[in-house]
N, C-alpha and C positions, 0 to 999 in steps of 0.2 A: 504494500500500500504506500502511494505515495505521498506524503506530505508537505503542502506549499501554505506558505504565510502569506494573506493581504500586503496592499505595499503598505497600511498603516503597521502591521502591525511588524514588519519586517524594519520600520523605520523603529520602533517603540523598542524593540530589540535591539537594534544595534546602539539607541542611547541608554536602553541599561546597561548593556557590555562597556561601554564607553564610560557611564559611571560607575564603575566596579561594582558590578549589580545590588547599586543603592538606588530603589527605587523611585525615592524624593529627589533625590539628584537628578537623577535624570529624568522625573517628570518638569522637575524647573529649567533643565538645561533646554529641553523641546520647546518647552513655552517662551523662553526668552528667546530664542534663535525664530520662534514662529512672528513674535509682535517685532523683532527684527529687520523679518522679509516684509511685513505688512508696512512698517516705515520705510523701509526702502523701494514699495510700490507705491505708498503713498508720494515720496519726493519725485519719481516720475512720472507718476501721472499729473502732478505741478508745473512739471519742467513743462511736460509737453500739452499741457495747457495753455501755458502762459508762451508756448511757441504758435499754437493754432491764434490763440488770441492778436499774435502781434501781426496773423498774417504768412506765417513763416509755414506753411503747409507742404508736404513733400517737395520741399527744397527750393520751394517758388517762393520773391516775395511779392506781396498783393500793391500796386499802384498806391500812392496817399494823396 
């Protein structure tokens, strides 16, 4: 029989290996690294907001 992990739970695994299967640790380490990526999708979708905004759309810019 073969047995395959979710990709959750195969990620949830490798950060309790990673925190020496402490499992507070490494439910804090996942959580931090998650609100991480979400600020760092947050700053680009700013970025490129505020590039549609100025007109700056696929590499054009718009007449003023």
């Amino acid at each position: 029989m073969e047995f395959r992990l979710t990709e959750a739970e195969a990620i949830a695994l490798h950060y309790y290996q990673a925190a020496h299967r402490d499992g507070w640790a490494a439910l804090v380490q996942a959580i931090a690294d998650a609100l991480a990526d979400i600020d760092a999708a947050e700053r680009h979708i700013t970025y490129h907001g505020r590039l549609v905004s100025y007109g700056y759309a696929r590499g054009r810019v718009c007449a003023a």
